[in-house]
C-alpha positions in Angstrom: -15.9 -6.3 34.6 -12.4 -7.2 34.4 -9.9 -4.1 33.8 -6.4 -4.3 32.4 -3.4 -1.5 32.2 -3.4 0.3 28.1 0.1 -0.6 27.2 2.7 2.0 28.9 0.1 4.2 29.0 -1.5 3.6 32.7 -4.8 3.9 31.1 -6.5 1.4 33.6 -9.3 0.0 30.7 -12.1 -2.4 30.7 -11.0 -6.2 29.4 -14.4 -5.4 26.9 -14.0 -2.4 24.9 -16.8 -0.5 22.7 -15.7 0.3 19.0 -17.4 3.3 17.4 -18.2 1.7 13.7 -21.6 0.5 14.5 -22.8 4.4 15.8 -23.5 4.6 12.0 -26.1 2.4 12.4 -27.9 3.7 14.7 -29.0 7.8 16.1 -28.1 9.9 18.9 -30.6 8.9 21.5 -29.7 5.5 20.6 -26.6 6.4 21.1 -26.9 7.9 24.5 -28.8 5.1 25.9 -25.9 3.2 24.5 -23.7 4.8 26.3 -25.6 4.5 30.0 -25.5 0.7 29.2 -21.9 0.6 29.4 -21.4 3.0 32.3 -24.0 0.1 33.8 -21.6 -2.9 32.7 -18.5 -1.1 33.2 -16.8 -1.0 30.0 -15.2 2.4 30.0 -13.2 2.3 26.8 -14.3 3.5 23.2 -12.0 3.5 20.3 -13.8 5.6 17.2 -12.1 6.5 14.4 -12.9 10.3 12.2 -13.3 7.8 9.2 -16.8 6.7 10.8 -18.8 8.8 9.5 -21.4 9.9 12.5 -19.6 8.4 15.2 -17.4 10.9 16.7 -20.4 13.3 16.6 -22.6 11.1 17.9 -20.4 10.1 20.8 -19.4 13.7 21.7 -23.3 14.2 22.0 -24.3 11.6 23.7 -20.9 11.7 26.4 -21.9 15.1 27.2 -23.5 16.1 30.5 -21.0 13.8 32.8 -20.5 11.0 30.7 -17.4 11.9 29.1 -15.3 11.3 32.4 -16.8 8.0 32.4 -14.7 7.2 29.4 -11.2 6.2 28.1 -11.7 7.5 24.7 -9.8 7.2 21.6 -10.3 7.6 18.3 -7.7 8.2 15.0 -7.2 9.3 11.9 -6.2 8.1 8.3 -4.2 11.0 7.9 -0.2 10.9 7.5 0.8 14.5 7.1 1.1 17.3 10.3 -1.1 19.8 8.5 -3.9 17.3 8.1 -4.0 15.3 11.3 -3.5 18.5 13.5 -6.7 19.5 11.5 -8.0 16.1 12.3 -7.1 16.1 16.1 -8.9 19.4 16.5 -12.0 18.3 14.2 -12.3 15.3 16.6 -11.9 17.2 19.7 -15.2 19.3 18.6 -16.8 16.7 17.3 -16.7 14.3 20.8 -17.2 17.5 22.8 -14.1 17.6 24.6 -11.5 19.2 25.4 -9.0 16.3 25.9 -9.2 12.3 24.2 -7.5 9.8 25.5 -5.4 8.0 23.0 -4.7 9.6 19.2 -3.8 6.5 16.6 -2.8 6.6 13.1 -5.5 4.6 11.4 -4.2 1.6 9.5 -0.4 2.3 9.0 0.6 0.0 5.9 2.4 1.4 3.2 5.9 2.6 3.1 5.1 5.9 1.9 2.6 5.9 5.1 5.3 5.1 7.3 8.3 7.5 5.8 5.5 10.2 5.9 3.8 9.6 9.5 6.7 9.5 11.0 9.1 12.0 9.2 9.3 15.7 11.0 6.7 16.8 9.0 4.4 14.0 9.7 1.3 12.8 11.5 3.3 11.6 14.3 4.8 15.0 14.9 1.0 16.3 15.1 -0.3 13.8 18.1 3.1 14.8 19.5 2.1 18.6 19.6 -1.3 17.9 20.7 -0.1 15.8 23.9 2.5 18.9 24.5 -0.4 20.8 24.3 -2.4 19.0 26.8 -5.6 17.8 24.5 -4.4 14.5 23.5 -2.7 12.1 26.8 -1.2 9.2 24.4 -0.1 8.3 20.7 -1.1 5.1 18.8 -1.1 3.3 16.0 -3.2 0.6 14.5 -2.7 -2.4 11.9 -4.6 -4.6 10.3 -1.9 -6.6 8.7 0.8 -9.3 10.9 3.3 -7.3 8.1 2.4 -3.4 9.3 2.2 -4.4 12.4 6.0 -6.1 12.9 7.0 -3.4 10.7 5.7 -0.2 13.3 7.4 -2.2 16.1 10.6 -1.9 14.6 10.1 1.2 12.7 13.0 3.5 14.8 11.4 6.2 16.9 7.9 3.9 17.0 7.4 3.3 20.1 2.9 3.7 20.0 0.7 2.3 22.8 -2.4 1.2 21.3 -5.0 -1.2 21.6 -5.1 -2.9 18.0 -1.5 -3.5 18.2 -2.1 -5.3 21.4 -4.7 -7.4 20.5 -2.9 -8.4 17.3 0.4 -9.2 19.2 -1.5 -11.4 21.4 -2.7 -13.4 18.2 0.4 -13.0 16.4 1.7 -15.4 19.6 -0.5 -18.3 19.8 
């Protein structure tokens, strides 16, 4: 397995990453054995999200008993506002079973309401911010699914995320 640097974050992460949607489809044993299979090929990232359903759960249950140091692990949160994503942040944190993830994203940052809100001193950006202060979260991201959000949280002032989606998109955004 090939391994590359996160970003600024110097998260050292495999070049083959495991997203967290498909957990749904499956169960927690099937999860776990999951899990070992990737430990086996080396991937040691996973990017979940609290939106998918079973997955966070799942994961926390099936990282636990020495997995979870195996792991770069990230997840994220539709939420914009400080009250909701410090609930989310700590709903995530039990649900994976740990005491500390990875990387933190806003999930899918499009609108400008999202924006003036995430990022506005009462905002979701201010949460993640806490949480890293606070030692349970290590970096802040941000993902986009659209060229337009995605130019737009580069520029936004005080954006400066690391985060996997915006990489990859950059890279296509370029060729």
């Amino acid at each position: 397995m090939q391994y590359r640097i996160l970003g600024k974050t110097g998260l050292k992460v495999s070049a083959v990453g495991f997203g967290g949607i498909p957990i749904q489809r499956i169960d927690a044993r099937g999860t776990r054995a999951l899990m070992e299979r990737l430990v086996e090929k080396g991937v040691n990232y996973i990017d979940t999200a609290r939106g998918y359903t079973v997955s966070e759960s799942y994961l926390g249950e099936a990282l636990s008993g020495g997995l979870r140091e195996k792991f770069i692990l990230a997840t994220k949160s539709m939420s914009r506002g400080y009250a909701d994503m410090a609930r989310d942040i700590g709903i995530s944190l039990s649900n994976l079973r740990t005491d500390y993830i990875d990387l933190y994203q806003l999930h899918n940052i499009k609108s400008d309401a999202d924006f003036e809100l995430a990022f506005s001193a009462e905002g979701a950006v201010a949460a993640i911010q806490d949480a890293i202060r606070a030692g349970k979260v290590g970096h802040l991201g941000a993902t986009a699914h659209s060229v337009d959000s995605f130019e737009r949280l580069l520029s936004y002032p005080g954006s400066r995320p690391s985060c996997s989606h915006i990489i990859s998109l950059k890279a296509r955004v370029k060729r």
